[in-house]
C-alpha positions in Angstrom: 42.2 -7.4 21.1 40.6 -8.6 17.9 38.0 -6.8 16.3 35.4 -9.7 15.5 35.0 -13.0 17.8 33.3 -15.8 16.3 31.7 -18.5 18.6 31.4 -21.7 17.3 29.6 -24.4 20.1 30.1 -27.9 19.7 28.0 -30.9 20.6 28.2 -33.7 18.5 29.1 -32.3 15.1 32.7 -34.3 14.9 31.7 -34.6 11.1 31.5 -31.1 10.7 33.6 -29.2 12.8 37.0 -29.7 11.4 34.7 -28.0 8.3 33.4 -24.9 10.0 36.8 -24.3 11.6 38.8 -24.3 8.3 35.8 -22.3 6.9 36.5 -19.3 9.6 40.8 -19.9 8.7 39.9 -19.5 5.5 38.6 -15.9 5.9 39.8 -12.5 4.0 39.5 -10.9 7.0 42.0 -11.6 9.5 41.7 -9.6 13.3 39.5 -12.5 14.5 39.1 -15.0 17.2 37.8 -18.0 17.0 35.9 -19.3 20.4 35.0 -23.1 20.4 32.8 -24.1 23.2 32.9 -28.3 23.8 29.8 -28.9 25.7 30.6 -31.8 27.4 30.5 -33.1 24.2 30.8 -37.5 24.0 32.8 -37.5 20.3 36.3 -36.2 19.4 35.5 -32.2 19.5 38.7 -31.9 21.4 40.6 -33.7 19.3 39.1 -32.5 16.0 40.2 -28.2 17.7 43.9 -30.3 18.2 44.6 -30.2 14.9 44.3 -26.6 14.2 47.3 -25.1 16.0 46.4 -20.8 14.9 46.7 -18.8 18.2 43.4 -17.0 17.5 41.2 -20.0 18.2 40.4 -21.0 21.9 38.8 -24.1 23.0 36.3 -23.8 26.3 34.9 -26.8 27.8 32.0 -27.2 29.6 32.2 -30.1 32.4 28.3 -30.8 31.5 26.1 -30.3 28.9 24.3 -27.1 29.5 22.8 -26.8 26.5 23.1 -24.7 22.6 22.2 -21.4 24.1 24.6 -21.9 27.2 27.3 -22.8 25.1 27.0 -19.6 23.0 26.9 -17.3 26.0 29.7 -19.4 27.2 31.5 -18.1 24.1 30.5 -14.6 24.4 31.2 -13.9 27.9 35.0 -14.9 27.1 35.4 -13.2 23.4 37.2 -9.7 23.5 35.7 -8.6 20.2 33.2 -5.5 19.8 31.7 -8.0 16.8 30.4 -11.0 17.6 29.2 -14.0 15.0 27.7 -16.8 15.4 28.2 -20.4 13.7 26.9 -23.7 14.1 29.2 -26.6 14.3 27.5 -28.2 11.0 27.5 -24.9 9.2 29.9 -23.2 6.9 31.5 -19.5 6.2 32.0 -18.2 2.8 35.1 -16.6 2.8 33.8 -13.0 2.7 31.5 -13.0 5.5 33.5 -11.2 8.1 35.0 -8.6 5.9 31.5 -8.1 4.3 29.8 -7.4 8.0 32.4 -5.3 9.2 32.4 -3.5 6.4 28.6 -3.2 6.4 28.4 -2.5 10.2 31.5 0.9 9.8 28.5 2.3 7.3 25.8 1.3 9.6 26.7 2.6 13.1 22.4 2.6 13.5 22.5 -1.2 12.7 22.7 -3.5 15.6 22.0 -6.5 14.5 23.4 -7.7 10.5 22.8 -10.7 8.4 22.8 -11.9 5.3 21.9 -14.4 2.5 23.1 -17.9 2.5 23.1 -20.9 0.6 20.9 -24.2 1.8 23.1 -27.2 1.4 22.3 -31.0 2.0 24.6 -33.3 4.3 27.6 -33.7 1.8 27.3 -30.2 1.0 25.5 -29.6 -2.3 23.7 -26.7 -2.5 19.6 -27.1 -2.3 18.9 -23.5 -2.6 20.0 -20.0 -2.2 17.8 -17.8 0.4 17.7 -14.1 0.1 15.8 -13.0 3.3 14.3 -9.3 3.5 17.0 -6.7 3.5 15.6 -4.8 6.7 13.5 -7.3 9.2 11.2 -6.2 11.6 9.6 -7.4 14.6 6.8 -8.4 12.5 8.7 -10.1 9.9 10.3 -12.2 13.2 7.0 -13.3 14.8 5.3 -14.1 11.6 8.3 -16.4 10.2 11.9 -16.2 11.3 14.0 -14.7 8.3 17.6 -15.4 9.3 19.4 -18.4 11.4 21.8 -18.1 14.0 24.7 -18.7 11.2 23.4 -16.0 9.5 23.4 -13.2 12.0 25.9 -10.9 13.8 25.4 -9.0 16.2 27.3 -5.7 18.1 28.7 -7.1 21.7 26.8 -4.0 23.2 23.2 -5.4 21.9 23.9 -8.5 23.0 25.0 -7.8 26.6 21.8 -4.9 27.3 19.7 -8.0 26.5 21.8 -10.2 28.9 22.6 -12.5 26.0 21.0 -15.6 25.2 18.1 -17.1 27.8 19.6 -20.6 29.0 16.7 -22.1 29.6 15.2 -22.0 26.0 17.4 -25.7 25.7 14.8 -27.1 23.2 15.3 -24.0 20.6 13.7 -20.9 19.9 16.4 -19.2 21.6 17.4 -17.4 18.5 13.5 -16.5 18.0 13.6 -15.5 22.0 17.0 -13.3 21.6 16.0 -11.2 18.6 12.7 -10.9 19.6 13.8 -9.4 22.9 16.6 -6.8 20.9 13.4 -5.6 18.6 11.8 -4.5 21.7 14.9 -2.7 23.4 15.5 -0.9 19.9 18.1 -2.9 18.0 17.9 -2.2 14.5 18.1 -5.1 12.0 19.4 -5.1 8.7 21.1 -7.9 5.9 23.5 -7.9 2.9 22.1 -9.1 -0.2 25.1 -11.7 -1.0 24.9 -15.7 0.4 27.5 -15.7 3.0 27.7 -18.6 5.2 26.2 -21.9 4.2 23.5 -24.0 6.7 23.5 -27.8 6.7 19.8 -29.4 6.0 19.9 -33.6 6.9 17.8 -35.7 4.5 15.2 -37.2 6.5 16.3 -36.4 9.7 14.1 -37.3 12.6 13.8 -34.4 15.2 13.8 -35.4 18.6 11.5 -34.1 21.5 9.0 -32.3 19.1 5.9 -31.3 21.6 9.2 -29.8 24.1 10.1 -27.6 20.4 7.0 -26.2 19.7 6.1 -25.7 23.8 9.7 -23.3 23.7 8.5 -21.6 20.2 4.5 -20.6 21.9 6.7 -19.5 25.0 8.9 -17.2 22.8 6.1 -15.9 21.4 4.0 -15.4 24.2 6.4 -13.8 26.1 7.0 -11.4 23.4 3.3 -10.6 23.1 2.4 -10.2 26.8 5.4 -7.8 27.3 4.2 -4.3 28.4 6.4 -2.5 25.3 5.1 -5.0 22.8 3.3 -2.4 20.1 0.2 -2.8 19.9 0.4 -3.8 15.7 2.8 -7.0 17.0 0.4 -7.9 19.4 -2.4 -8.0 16.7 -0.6 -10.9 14.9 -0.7 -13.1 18.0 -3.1 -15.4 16.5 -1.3 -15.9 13.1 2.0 -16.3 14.6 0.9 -19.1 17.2 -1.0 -20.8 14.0 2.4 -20.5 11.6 4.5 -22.1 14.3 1.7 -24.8 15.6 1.3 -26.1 11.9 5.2 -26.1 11.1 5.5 -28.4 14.6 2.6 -30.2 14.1 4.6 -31.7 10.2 7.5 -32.7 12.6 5.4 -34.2 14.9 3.6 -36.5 11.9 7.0 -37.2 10.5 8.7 -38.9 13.7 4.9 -40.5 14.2 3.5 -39.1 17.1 0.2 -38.7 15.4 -1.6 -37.4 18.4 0.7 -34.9 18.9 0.8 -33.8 15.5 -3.0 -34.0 15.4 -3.3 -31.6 18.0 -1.0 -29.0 16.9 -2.7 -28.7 13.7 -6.2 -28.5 14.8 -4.8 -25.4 16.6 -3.5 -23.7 14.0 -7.0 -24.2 11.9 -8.8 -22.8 14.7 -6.0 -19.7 15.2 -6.1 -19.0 11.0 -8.9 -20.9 9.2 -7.5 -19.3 6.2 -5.2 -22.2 6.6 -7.3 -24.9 4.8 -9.7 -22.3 3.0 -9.8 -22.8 -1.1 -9.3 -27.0 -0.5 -6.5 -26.3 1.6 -4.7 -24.5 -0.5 -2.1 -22.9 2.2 -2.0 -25.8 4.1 -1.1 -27.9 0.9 1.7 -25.4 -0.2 3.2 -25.4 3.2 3.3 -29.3 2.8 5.1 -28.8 -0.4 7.8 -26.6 0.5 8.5 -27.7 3.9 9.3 -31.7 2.2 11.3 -30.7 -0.3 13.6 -28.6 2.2 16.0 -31.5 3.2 16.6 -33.0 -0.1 15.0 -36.3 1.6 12.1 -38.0 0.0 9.5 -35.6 -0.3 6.8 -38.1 -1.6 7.4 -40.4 1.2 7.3 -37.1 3.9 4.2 -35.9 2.0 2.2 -39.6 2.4 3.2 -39.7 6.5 1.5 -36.2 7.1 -1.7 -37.0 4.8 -2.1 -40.7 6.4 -2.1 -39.1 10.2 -4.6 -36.2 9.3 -7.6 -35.2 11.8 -10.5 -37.1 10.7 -12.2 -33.6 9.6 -9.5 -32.6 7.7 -8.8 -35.8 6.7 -10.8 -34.4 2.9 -7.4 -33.1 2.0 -5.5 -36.0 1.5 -7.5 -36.2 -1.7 -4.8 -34.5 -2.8 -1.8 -36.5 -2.2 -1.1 -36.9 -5.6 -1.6 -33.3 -6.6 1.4 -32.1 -3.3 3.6 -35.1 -4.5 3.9 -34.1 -8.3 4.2 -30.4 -6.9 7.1 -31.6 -4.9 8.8 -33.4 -8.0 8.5 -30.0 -9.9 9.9 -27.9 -7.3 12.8 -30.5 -5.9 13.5 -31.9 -10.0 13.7 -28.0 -10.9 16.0 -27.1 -7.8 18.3 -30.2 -8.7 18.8 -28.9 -12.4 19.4 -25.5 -11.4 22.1 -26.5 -8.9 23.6 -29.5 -11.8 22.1 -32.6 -10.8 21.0 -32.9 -14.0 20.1 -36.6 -13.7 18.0 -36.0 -10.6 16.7 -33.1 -11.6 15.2 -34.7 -14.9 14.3 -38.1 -13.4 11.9 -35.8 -10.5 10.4 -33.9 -13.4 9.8 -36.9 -15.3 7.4 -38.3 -11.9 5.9 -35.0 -12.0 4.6 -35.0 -15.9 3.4 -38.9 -15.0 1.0 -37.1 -12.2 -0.2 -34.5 -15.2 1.9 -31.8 -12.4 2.2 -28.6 -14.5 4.1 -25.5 -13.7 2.3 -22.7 -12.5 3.1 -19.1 -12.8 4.2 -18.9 -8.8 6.8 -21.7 -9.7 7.8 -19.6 -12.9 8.1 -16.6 -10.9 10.2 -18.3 -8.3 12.5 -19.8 -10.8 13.7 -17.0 -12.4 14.1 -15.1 -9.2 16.7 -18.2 -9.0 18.4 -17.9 -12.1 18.7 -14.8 -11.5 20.3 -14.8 -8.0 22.2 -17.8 -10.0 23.7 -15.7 -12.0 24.6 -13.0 -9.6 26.5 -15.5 -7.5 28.2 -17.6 -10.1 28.5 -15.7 -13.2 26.4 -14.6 -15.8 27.9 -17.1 -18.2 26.5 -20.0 -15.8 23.0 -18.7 -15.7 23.5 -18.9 -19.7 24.3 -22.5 -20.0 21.4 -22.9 -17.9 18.8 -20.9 -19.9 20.5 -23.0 -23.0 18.9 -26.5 -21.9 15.9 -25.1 -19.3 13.4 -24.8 -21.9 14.0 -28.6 -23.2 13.6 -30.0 -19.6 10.7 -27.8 -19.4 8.9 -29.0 -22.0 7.3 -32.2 -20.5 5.7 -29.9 -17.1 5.0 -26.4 -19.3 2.8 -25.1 -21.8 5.0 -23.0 -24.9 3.6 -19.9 -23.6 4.9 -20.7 -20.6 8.3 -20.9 -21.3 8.7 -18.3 -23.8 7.4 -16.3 -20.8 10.0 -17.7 -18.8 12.8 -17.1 -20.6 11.7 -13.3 -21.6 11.4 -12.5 -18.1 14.4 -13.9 -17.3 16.7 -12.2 -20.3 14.4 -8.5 -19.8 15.5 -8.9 -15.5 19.0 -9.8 -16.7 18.8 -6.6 -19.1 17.6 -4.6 -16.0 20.0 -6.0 -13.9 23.3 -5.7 -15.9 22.5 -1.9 -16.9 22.5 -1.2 -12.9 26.2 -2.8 -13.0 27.4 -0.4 -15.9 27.6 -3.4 -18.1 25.9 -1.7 -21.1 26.7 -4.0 -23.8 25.8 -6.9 -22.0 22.1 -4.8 -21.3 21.5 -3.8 -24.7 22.3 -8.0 -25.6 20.1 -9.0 -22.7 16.7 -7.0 -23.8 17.4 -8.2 -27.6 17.0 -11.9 -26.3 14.0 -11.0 -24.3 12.7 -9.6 -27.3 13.5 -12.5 -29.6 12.4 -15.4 -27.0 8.8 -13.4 -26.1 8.3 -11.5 -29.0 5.4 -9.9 -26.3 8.0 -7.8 -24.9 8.0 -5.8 -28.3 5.4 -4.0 -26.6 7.1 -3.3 -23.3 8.0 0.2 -22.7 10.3 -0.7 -20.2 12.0 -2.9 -22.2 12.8 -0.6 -25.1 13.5 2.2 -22.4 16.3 0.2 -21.4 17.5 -0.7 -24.5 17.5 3.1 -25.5 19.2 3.6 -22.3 21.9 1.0 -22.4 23.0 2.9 -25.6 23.2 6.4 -24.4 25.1 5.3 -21.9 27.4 3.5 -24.2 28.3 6.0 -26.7 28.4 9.6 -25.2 28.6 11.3 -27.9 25.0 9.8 -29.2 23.8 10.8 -25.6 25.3 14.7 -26.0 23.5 14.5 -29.4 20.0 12.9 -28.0 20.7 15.5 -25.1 21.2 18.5 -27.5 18.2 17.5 -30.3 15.8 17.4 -27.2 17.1 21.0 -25.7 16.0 22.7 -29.1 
């Protein structure tokens, strides 16, 4: 009996499968099965599971399609493991991710639910972005804005049969929201590993089917959760936010397949659940907008112009700022491409950003060197480098001097912070110098020169005995 079963359900994904089935081959770890569920699928799944002739993968197959969260519990009921993960058909494992959650769940017997970071790629795999969700989710962090996908999480087979798995008749979504919503209330405990292990597939411009029947499943998730007897009393407080976040999130699907009415309605919704929503001009509403059309690597601009020419007539004030979300968009997508070395692209959005006078504000700074530095954890150090070596030239035509000197002190003092915690002294005491010399600022940063001072000690133990004896006099 294998220790980890890995359900995989299939309904077509032909393109992808062969993909995420080499993906789970491919793994370190080996006492796994692998559980494909065809549900009644109409392309070559069966076929495609043919050519991969390992006696730990099993093929089931449904007679009729029953639907995503069918097929999983199909998958479940039939594994033998005491770990189960989940992966979509379109979605990828690194070749860590089991041994890095068995691992993780031996040390965390309280932990009944794990997950981890992953990496956003685009439909021939380039990477878009690398999430790092909360390292211990709660109820509240579920309601008010799922941190984790189905790909990412795995879960103990005890959790997931006292919950009687998934709920078969969530078969327009939301059954993941549904699932985890209903552990959190039965006392599962939730916790995730800070590395990107598994890989989720975004589609450029892909047009979602059966919107209203999505965000219908996503209010019944939630309401069920809130009109449940054991829901505290502090979950049940963020009813109205939660029903807002996921009316105004449906109601941008709804604008970008064209059911304006629909779309319409959803959003008027979510204004009357959270007016903070366009408070300050808009201003959440409009960085929503921003973020969510950038996420697919489609055309943002195009995305952006649909929602803003379907607004309610009284909103219908912030489309004055069309141009204002599109040349945030090229900042955000043209900095994401350069990051991730589409250079060309990268340079080509953030030339369309400087031509709408877009500028980069200190939230974007922030955000980009939290991804140079998660860069640089995941692909080396001397990566992030190269990088930092050209950033400030690409920079120049979307950010003030001060801006970038800020950037790139803040970057080398976190890369000084974070190579001290590893041990690698030398490659601390290297790290605050550049801060220094790129923002001479940081010449007055007493954290800055602590670590410095600190990177030494550790280096040379015979200075520290010395520092150690001069201060015991």
């Amino acid at each position: 009996m294998p220790k980890v079963s890995v359900i995989i359900p299939a309904y077509n994904q032909a393109d992808y499968l062969g993909a995420a089935i080499k993906s789970v081959l491919r793994q370190s770890y080996t006492d796994w099965e692998l559980i494909i569920v065809n549900d009644a699928s109409p392309d070559q799944t069966n076929a495609i599971v043919a050519q991969y002739p390992d006696a730990r993968l099993r093929l089931l197959v449904h007679e009729q399609n029953r639907g995503l969260p069918a097929a999983r519990n199909t998958g479940m009921r039939a594994a033998t493991g005491e770990i189960f993960m989940l992966l979509d058909a379109d979605d990828l494992f690194h070749s860590e991710k089991i041994a890095a959650h068995v691992t993780f769940l031996a040390a965390h017997p309280e932990v009944g639910v794990s997950y981890n970071a992953r990496y956003e790629i685009g439909k021939a795999g380039e990477i878009l972005a690398l999430w790092r969700p909360i390292c211990t989710a709660s109820l509240a962090d579920m309601v008010n804005g799922f941190p984790f996908a189905p790909s990412d999480m795995v879960l103990r087979r005890e959790w997931a049969f006292r919950v009687d798995l998934f709920d078969e008749s969530y078969v327009a979504m939301s059954e993941d929201l549904d699932i985890n919503c209903r552990l959190a209330l039965a006392g599962c405990h939730f916790a995730g590993i800070n590395r990107p292990l598994n890989y989720r597939r975004y589609y450029p411009n892909r047009v979602i089917r059966n919107v209203p029947a999505r965000l219908t499943a996503a209010e019944r998730a939630l309401t069920t959760l809130f009109r449940d007897p054991t829901c505290p009393l502090e979950i049940v407080a963020l009813h109205d936010m939660a029903l807002a976040n996921t009316n105004v999130v449906w109601s941008y699907e709804g604008f970008i397949v064209g059911l304006t009415q629909h779309g319409q309605t959803a959003l008027r919704k979510a204004v009357r659940l959270n007016p903070a929503l366009i408070a300050n001009q808009g201003a959440n509403f409009l960085e929503f907008l921003v973020d969510r059309s950038i996420q697919d690597g489609g055309d943002h601009a195009l995305a952006i112009h649909r929602v803003m020419d379907q607004l309610p007539l009284e909103l219908a004030w912030m489309a004055e700022s069309t141009s204002w979300a599109v040349g945030q968009a090229d900042l955000r997508a043209g900095l994401r491409d350069y990051l991730w070395g589409r250079t060309i692209q990268g340079e080509m959005h953030l030339m369309r950003a400087a031509a709408q006078e877009s500028k980069v504000q200190p939230a974007l700074l922030r955000f980009l060197v939290d991804q140079l530095l998660s860069h640089s954890q995941e692909e080396g150090i001397h990566v992030s480098q190269v990088i930092m070596r050209d950033l400030p030239r690409v920079l120049r035509i979307v950010a003030a001097p001060a801006d970038i000197r800020w950037l790139e002190g803040c970057y080398w003092l976190n890369q000084a912070l974070y190579q001290f915690k590893a041990g690698a002294y030398r490659n601390a005491r290297q790290s605050v110098l550049q801060a220094f010399l790129k923002d001479p600022g940081y010449l007055r940063n007493r954290g800055a020169w602590a670590t410095l001072v600190r990177s030494c000690l550790s280096s040379f133990p015979s200075l520290n005995r010395f520092a150690l004896s001069l201060a015991m006099k």
